[in-house]
N, C-alpha and C positions, 0 to 999 in steps of 0.2 A: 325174587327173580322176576323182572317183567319180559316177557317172550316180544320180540321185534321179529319183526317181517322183512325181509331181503327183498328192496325195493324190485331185485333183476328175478325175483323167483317170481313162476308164472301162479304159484298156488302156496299155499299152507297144506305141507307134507300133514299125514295123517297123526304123526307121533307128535306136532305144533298143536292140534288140534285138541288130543287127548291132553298132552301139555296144557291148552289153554282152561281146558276145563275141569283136571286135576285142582289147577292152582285156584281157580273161584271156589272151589269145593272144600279146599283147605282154606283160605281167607274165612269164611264164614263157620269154621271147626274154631280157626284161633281169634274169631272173633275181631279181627282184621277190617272193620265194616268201612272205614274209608277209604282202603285198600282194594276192596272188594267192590264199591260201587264204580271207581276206575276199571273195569271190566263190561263198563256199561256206556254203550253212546248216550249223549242227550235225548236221545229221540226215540230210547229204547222203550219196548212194549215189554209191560210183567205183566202175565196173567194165568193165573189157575181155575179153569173151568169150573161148576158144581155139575155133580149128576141129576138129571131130572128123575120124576118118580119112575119115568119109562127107560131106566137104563140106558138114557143118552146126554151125551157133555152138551152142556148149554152151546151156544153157539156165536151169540152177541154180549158181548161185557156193555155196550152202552143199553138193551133194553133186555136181559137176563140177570138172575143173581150169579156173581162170580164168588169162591171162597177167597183170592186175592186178585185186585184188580189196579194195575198203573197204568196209564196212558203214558207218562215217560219218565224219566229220570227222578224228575222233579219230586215226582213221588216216594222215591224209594231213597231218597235223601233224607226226606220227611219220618220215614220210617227207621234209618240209622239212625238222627237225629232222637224219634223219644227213645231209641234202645239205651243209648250213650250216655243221655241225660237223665235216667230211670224215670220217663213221661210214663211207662206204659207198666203198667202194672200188672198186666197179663205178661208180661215175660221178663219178669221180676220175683226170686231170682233168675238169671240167666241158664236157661239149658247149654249142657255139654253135649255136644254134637258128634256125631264121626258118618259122614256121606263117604255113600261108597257109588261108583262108575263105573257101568258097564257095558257091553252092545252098543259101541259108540258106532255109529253109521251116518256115512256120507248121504246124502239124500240127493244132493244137487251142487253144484260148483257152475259161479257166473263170473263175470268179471266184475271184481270187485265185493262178492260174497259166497258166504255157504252156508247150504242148509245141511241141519243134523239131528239127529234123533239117538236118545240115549237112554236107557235104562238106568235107576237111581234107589238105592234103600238109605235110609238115613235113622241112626240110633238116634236117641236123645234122652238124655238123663237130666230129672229134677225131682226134688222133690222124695229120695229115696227110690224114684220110681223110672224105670227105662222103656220108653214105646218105640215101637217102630213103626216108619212112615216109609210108603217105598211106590213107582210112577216109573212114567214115562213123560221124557223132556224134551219137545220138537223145539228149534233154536236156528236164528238166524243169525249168523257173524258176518259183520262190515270189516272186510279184509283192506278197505283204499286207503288206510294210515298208519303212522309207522308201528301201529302195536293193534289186534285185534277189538272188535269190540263188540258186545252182543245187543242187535238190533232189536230184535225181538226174541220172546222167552213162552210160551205158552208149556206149562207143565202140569201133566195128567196126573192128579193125585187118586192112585188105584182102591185104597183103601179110606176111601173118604169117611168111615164112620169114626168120626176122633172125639173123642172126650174131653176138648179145652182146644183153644184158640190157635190156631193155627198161623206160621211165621213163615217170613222171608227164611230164617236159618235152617228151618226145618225142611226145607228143599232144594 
């Protein structure tokens, strides 16, 4: 199901919203990844901050370490692309995933976009073995076309102390 926008609505209702962000969080459960980057403008920003030793998120992805960092799209194609064609052998075999959503919050409504802020816990099973990964995801959607898209993505991984290589699915 891809969620459309009512060119005569002045906004995306809250339940569009939670809608839109259900469904990327399932795409990447069933493993759906060119499915799932359709959810993404070309011009979209992915980025997962690191924590510095002073208990604060880095702040620049072009002169900080980031633990995932895309400047747009182009990236995170690249990144479906080795999942697909088992390039990567760090997420080989494939984790079984289940994200969960929650404290979805408006932040801001323009014309033409919205900011949100969401809380997120994500299982993932490999390997015999199930971790959990769990943040907060501030997020910008381009509402001007006929189906949502997300502009920007910066998401706070809370528990950053992980034991193996950390993925787009895992968040």
């Amino acid at each position: 199901m891809t969620l459309v926008i009512q060119k005569n609505a002045p906004a995306l209702s809250y339940a569009d919203i939670c809608a839109f962000l259900y469904r990327e969080a399932r795409l990447l459960d069933d493993r759906k990844f060119d499915e799932w980057l359709e959810c993404y403008s070309e011009a979209a920003e992915y980025w997962m901050p690191a924590w510095t030793d002073d208990d604060a998120l880095t702040t620049d992805p072009q002169t900080e370490i980031s633990l995932i960092y895309y400047a747009n799209r182009k990236g995170l194609e690249d990144r479906v692309y080795r999942l697909k064609t088992e390039r990567s052998s760090a997420s080989t075999p494939e984790a079984r995933t289940a994200h969960l959503i929650g404290n979805v919050e408006v932040l801001e409504t323009r014309e033409g976009g919205v900011d949100l802020r969401y809380n997120w816990n994500t299982l993932a099973h490999r390997y015999q073995h199930t971790q959990q990964f769990f943040g907060t995801t501030f997020l910008t959607l381009d509402t001007t076309g006929a189906t949502p898209k997300i502009l920007q993505k910066k998401i706070v991984l809370k528990d950053d102390y992980i034991h193996q290589v950390i993925d787009v699915y895992h968040v």
